[in-house]
MARSE-453518 format. One line per field, with one value per residue (C-alpha): residue number from 1; residue in one letter; x, y, z. Coordinates in nm, 2 decimals. Each point is the difference from the previous one (the first is absolute). Layout:
<nodes>
n	[NUM; ...] $
res	[A; ...] $
u	[X; ...] $
v	[Y; ...] $
w	[Z; ...] $
</nodes>
This chain:
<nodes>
n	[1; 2; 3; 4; 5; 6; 7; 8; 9; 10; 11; 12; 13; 14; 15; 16; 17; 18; 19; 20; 21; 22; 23; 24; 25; 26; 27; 28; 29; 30; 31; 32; 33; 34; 35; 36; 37; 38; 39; 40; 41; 42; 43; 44; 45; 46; 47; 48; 49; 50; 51; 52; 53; 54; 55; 56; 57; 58; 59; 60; 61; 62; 63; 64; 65; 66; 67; 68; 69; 70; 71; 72; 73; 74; 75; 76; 77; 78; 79; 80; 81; 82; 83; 84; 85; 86; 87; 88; 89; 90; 91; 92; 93; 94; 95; 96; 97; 98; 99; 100; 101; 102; 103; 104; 105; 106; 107; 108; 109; 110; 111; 112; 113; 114; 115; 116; 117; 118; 119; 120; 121; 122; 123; 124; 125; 126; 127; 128; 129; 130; 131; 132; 133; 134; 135; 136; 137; 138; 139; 140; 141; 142; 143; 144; 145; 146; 147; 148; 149; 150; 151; 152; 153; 154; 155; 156; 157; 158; 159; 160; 161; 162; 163; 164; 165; 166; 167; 168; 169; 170; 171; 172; 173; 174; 175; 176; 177; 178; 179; 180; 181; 182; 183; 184; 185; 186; 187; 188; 189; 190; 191; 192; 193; 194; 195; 196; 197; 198; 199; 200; 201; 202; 203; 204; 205; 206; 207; 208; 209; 210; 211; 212; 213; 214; 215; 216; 217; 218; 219; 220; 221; 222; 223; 224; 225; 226; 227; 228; 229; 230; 231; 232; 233; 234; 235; 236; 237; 238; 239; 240; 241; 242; 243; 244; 245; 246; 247; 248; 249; 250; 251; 252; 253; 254; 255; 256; 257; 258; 259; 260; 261; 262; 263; 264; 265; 266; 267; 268; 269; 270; 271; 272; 273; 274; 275; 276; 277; 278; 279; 280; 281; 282; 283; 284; 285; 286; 287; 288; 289; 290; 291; 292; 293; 294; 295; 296; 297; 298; 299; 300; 301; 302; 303; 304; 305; 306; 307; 308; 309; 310; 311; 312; 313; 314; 315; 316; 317; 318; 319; 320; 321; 322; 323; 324; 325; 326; 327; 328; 329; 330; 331; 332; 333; 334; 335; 336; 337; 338; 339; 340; 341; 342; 343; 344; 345; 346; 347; 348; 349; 350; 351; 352; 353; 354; 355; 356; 357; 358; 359; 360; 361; 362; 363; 364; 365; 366; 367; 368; 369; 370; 371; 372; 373; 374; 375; 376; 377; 378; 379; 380; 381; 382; 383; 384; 385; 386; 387; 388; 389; 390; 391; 392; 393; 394; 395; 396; 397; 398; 399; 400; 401; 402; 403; 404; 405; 406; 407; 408] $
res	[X; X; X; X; X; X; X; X; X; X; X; X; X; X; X; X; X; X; X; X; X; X; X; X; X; X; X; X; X; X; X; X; X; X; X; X; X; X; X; X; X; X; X; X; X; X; X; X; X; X; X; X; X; X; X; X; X; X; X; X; X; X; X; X; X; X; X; X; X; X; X; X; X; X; X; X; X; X; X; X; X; X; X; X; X; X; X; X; X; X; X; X; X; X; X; X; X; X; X; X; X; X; X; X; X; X; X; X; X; X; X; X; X; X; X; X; X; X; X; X; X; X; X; X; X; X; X; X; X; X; X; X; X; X; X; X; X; X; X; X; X; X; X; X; X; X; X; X; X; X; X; X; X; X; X; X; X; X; X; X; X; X; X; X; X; X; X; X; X; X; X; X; X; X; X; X; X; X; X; X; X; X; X; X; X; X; X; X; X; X; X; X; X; X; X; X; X; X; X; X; X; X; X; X; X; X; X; X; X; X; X; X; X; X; X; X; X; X; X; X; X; X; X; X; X; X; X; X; X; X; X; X; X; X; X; X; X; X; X; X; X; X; X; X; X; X; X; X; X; X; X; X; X; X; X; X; X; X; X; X; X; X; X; X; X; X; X; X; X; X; X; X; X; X; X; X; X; X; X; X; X; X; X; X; X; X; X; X; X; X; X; X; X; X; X; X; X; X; X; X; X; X; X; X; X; X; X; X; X; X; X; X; X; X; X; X; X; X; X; X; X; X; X; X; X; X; X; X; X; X; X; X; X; X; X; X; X; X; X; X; X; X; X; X; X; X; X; X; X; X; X; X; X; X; X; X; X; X; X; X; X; X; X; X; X; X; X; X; X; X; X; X; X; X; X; X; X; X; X; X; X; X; X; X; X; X; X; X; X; X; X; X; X; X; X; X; X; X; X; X; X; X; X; X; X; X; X; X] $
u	[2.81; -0.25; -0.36; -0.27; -0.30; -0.25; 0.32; 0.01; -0.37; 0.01; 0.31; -0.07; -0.30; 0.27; 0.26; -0.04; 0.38; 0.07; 0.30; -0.08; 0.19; -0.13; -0.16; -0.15; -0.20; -0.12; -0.03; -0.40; -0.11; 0.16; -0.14; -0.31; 0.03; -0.06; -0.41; -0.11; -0.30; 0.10; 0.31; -0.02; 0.04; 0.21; 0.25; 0.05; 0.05; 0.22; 0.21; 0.03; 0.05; 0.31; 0.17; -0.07; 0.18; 0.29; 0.05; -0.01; 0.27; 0.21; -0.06; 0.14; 0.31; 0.09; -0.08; -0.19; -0.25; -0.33; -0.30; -0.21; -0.33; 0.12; -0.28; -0.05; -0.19; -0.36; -0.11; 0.36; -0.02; -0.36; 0.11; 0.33; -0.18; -0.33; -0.01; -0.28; -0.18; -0.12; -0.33; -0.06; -0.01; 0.03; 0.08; 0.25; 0.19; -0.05; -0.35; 0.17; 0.01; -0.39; -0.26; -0.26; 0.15; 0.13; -0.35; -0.15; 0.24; -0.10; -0.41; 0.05; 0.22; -0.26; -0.32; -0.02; 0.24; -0.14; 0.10; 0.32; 0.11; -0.04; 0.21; 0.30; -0.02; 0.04; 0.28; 0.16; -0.04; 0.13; 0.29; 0.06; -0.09; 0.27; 0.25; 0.02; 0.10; 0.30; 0.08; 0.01; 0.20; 0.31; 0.04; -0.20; 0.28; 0.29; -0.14; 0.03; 0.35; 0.05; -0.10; 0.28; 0.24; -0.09; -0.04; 0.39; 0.14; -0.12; 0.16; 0.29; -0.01; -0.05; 0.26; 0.29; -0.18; 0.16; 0.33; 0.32; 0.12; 0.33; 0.26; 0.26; 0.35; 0.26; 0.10; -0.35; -0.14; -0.34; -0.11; -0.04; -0.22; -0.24; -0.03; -0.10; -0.24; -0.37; -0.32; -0.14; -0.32; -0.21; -0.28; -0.28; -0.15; -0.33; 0.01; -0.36; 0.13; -0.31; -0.38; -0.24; -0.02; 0.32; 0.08; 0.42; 0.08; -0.07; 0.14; -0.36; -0.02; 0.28; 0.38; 0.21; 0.08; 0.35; 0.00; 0.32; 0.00; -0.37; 0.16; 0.08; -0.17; -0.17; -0.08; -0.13; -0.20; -0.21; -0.10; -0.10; -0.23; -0.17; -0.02; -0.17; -0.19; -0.16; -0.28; -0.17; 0.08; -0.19; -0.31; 0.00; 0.02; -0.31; -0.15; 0.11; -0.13; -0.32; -0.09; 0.08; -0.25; -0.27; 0.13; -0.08; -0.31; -0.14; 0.14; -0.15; -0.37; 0.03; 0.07; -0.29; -0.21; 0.13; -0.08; -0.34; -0.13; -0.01; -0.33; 0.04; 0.33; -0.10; -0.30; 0.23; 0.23; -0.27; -0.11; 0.34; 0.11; -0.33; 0.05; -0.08; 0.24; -0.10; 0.03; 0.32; 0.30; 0.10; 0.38; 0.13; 0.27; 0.19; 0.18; 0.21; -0.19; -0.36; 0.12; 0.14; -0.36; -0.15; 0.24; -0.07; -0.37; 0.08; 0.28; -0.02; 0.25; 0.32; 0.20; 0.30; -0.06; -0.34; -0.05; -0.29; 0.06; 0.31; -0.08; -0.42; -0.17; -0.31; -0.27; 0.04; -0.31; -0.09; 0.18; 0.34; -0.04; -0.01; 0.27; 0.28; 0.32; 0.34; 0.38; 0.28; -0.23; -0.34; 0.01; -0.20; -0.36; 0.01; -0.13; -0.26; -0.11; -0.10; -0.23; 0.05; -0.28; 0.06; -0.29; -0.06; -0.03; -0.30; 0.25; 0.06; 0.31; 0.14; 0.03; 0.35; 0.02; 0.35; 0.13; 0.31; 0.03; 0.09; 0.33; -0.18; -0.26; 0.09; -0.03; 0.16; 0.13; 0.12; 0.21; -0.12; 0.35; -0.18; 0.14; 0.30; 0.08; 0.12; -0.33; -0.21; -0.39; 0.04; -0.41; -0.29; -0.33; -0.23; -0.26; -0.30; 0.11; 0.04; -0.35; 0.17; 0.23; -0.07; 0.18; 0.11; 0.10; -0.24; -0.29; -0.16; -0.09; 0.09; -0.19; 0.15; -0.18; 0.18; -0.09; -0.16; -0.30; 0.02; -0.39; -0.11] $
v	[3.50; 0.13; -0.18; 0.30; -0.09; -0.15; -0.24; -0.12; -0.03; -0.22; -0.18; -0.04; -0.29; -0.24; 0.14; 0.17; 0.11; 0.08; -0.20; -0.19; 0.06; 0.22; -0.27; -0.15; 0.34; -0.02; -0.34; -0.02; 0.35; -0.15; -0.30; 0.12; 0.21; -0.33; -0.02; 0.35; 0.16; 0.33; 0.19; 0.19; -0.25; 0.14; -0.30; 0.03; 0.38; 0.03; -0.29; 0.14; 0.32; -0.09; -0.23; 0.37; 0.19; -0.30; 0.10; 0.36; -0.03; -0.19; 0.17; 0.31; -0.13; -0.09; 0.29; -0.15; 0.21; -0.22; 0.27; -0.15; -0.04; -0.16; -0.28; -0.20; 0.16; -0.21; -0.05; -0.14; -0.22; -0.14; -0.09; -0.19; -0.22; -0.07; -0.35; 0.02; -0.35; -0.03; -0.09; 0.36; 0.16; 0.38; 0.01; 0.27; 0.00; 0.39; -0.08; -0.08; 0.35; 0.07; -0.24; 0.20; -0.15; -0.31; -0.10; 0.15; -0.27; -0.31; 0.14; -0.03; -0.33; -0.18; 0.07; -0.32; -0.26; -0.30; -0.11; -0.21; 0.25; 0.22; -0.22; -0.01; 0.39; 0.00; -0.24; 0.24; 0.34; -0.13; -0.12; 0.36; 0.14; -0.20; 0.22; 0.22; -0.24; -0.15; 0.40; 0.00; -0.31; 0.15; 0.29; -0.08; -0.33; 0.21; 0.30; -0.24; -0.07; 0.37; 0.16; -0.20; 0.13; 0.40; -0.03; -0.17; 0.28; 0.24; -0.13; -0.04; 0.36; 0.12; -0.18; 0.10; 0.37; -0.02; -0.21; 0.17; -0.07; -0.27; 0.13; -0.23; 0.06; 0.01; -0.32; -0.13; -0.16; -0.08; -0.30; 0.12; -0.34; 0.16; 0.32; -0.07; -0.35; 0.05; -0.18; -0.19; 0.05; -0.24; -0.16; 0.04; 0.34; 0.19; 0.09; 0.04; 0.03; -0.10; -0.03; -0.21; 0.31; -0.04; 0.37; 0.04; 0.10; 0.36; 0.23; -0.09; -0.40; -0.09; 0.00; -0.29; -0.03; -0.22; -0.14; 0.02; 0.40; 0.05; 0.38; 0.09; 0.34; -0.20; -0.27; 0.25; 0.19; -0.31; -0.07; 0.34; 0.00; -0.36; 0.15; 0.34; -0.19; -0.31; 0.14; 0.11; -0.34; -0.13; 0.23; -0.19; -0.32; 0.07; 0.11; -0.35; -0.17; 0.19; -0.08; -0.39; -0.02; 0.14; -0.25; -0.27; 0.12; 0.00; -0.34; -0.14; 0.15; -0.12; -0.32; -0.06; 0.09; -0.22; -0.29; 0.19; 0.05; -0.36; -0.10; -0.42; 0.07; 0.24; -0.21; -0.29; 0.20; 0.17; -0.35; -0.16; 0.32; -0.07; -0.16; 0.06; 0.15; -0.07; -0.38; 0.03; 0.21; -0.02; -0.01; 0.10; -0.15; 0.14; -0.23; 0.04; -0.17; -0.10; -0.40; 0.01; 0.13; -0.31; -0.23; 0.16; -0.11; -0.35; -0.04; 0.28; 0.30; -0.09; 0.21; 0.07; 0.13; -0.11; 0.34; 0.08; 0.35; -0.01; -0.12; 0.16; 0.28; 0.05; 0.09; 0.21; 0.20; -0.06; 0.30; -0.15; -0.30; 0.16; 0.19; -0.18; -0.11; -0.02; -0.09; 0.12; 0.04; -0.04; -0.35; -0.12; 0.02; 0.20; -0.32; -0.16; 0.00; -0.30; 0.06; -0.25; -0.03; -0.02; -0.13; 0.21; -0.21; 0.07; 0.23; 0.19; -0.09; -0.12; -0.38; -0.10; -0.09; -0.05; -0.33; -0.19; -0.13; -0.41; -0.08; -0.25; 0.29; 0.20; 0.34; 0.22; 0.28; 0.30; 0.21; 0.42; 0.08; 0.27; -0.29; -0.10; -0.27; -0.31; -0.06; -0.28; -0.07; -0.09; 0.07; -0.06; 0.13; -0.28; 0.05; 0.01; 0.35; 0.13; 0.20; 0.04; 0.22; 0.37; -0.03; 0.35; -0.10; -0.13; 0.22; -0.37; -0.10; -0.38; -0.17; -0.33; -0.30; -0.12; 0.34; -0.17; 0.27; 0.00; -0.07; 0.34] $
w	[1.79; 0.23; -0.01; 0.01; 0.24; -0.22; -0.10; 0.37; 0.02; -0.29; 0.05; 0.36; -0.09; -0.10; 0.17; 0.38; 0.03; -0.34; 0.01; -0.31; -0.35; -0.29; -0.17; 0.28; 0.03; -0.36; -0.11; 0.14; -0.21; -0.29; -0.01; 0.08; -0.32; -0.19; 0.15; 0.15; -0.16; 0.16; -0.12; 0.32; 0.25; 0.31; -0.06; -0.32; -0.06; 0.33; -0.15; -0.35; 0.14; 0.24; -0.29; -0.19; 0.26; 0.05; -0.36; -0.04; 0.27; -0.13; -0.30; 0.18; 0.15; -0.34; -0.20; -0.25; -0.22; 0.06; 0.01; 0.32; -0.19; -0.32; -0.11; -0.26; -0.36; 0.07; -0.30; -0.13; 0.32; -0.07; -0.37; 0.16; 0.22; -0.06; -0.17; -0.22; -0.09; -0.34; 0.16; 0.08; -0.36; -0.02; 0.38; 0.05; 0.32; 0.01; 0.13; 0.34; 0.06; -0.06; 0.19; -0.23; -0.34; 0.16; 0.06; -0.32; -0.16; 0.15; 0.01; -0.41; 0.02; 0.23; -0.12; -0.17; 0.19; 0.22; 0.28; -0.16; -0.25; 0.30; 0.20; -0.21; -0.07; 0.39; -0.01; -0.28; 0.18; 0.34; -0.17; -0.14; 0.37; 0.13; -0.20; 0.28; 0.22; -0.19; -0.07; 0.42; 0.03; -0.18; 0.24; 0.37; 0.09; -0.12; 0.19; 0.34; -0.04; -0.15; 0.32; 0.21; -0.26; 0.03; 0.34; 0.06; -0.30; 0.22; 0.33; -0.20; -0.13; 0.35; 0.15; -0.30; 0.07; 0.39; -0.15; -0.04; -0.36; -0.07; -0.16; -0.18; 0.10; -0.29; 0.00; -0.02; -0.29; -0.12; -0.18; -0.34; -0.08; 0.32; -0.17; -0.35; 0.11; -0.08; 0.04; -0.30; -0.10; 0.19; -0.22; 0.23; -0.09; -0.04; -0.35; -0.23; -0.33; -0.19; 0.06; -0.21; -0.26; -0.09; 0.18; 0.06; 0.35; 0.07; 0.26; 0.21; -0.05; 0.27; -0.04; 0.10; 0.40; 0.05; 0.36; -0.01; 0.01; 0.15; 0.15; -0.34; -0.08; -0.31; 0.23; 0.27; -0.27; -0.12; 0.39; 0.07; -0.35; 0.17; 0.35; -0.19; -0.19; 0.19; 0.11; -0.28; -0.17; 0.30; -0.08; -0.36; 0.15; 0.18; -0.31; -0.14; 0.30; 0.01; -0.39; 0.08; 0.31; -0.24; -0.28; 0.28; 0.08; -0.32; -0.07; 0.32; -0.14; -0.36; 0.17; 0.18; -0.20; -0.30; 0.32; 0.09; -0.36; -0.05; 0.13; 0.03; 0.15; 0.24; 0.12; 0.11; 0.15; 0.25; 0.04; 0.10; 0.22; 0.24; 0.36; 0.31; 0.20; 0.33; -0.13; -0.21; -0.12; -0.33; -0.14; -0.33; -0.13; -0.35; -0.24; -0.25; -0.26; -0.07; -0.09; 0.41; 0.10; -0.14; 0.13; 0.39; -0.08; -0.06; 0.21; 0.27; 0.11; 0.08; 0.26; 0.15; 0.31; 0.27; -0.01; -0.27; 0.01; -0.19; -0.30; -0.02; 0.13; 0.22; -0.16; -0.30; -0.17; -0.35; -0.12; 0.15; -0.12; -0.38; 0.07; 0.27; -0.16; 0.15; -0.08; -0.16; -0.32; 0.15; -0.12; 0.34; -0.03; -0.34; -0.17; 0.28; 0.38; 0.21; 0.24; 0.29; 0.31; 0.36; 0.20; 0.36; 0.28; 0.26; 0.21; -0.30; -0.09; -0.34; -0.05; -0.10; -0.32; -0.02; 0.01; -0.04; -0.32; -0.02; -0.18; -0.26; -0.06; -0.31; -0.13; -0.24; 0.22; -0.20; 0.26; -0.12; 0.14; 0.28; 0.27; -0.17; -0.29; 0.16; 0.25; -0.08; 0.13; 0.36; 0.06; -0.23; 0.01; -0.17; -0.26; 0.22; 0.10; -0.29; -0.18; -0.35; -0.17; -0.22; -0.31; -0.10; -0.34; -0.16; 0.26; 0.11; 0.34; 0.04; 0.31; 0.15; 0.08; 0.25; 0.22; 0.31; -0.08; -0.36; 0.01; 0.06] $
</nodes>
């Protein structure tokens, strides 16, 4: 099939000759499906739209009856595949369609959260957000492979057009066995029978797609209804996406000022946060747990690398130290901070404070898993260079005694 201009343009990026396969062409617009905040990208529409045309085709040459616009019923979808946590009471996965109620919802739900019971409703509703993306995952890698297959039915078509037909002499048999084998049913399948209000499948909520028939006028049908379909599930996403960012926001605020409001708190804090820092830089290391914050005071911070920058980070503001936290669950620095000091030499330049660490000398080194989980603490930076530590938990700000300038 022909690629129209804005194809080539598009295709062209990743592809200068056009002498790459289907899916080749389409695999970057359908991935990128999975993170764009704009439905209209050139990428993705051209791509959708060229699978769309590879289909209608195809379509064509094999006379099925599938009406060129036929989409998925919305509201049928929404109800299908929205994964509603029982976290987010009364939330109705209609709202995806209307930023105005969507927002009205969690205005009333809110009002009254702090900053933890804001955090887990956060947890909760990107869980539910990420419905769309495990809607996406059952069509967009299919739709790769798909693209190869419409595009080699249609050579094949092409090529049987401009072939004269075989005729079997009389003598000629056929293999009965041939003619009457068929394809199982392959298990793998797209198939949404069910949603979490116990609604049966309905004509909307996605039929079943057997790989092992993907050019199947059913099969066909249920691509076109994604491909027609996508970008308005995109549009909710953002809706989604948009509602979580303000969720965030509002958690980060009630945050601080839960840390702010408490007055003996907050006057340590300002007081272990001040240096001069045309005379030293300050680090911030996170842990994992407030008991390994008090063992780096007695014993020091033990590191993997000489490198001080990959385990802390250069001085932080008060605000970030409240709020930093890292990991596969934000386990680092959710609990406490370290704050470790590097003296400035007279050329400005940062003293290093980064030693090895002796073999007899002991510590208990708890790897956070950002540098792996079988390093162990080549490098130590000793207790004289380390101010104190904020502990998040319990809002106290613990100073050490060790701190070379723990007199001030």
């Amino acid at each position: 099939m022909e690629l129209t201009d804005r194809e080539k343009e598009v295709f062209r990026v990743h592809d200068n000759d056009l002498s790459k396969s289907a899916s080749y062409h389409v695999e970057d617009g359908l991935v990128d499906t999975y993170y764009t905040q704009n439905p209209d990208d050139k990428q993705i529409s051209v791509t959708y739209s060229y699978l769309k045309r590879l289909i209608m085709e195809v379509v064509r040459r094999k006379n099925y009856n599938i009406p060129e616009n036929v989409s998925y019923n919305i509201d049928d979808l929404l109800l299908t595949i929205i994964e509603v946590d029982e976290v987010l009471v009364g939330f109705d996965p209609i709202y995806y369609k209307d930023s105005t109620r969507m927002n009205r919802y969690f205005d009333v739900l809110v009002e009254k959260m702090d900053s933890e019971q804001l955090d887990s409703l956060l947890f909760s509703f990107n869980r539910v957000n990420d419905s769309f993306r495990q809607f996406f995952i059952n069509y967009i890698p299919r739709l790769v492979s798909l693209a190869d297959k419409l595009e080699n039915d249609l050579s094949f078509q092409e090529t049987s057009d401009s072939t004269p037909s075989i005729t079997l002499l009389e003598d000629e048999s056929v293999d009965d066995d041939w003619i009457d084998w068929e394809f199982d049913e392959d298990e793998t399948s797209i198939n949404y029978d069910s949603n979490q209000n116990g609604n049966s499948e309905t004509e909307s909520s996605g039929k079943t797609i057997n790989e092992a028939d993907e050019l199947s006028e059913e099969s066909l049908t249920e691509y076109l209804k994604f491909i027609n379909t996508v970008s308005i599930l995109i549009k909710f996403k953002n809706i989604g996406h948009s509602i979580s960012g303000k969720l965030l926001a509002l958690k980060n605020q009630r945050k601080l000022d839960e840390f702010y409001s408490n007055e003996e708190f907050s006057s340590m804090f300002e007081a272990i946060m001040q240096h001069d820092t045309k005379e030293s830089t300050f680090y911030f290391h996170g842990t994992q747990c407030v008991e390994d914050a008090e063992y780096i005071l007695v014993e020091g911070l033990g590191i993997e690398r000489e490198d001080l920058n990959t385990t802390s980070y250069r001085e932080f503001t008060k605000d970030e130290v409240i709020l930093y936290s890292r990991g596969l669950a934000g386990e680092v620095g959710r609990e406490a901070i370290v704050i470790l000091d590097a003296p400035k030499n007279p050329d400005g330049t940062e003293m290093r404070i980064v030693q090895p660490k002796e073999d007899n000398y002991k510590t208990h080194f708890h790897q956070s898993g950002l540098q792996g989980l079988n390093g162990k603490d080549n490098y130590i930076v000793y207790p004289e260079f380390i101010v104190g530590y904020v502990d998040k938990t319990n809002k106290k700000i613990v100073f050490n005694p060790k701190y070379k300038n723990y007199d001030r």
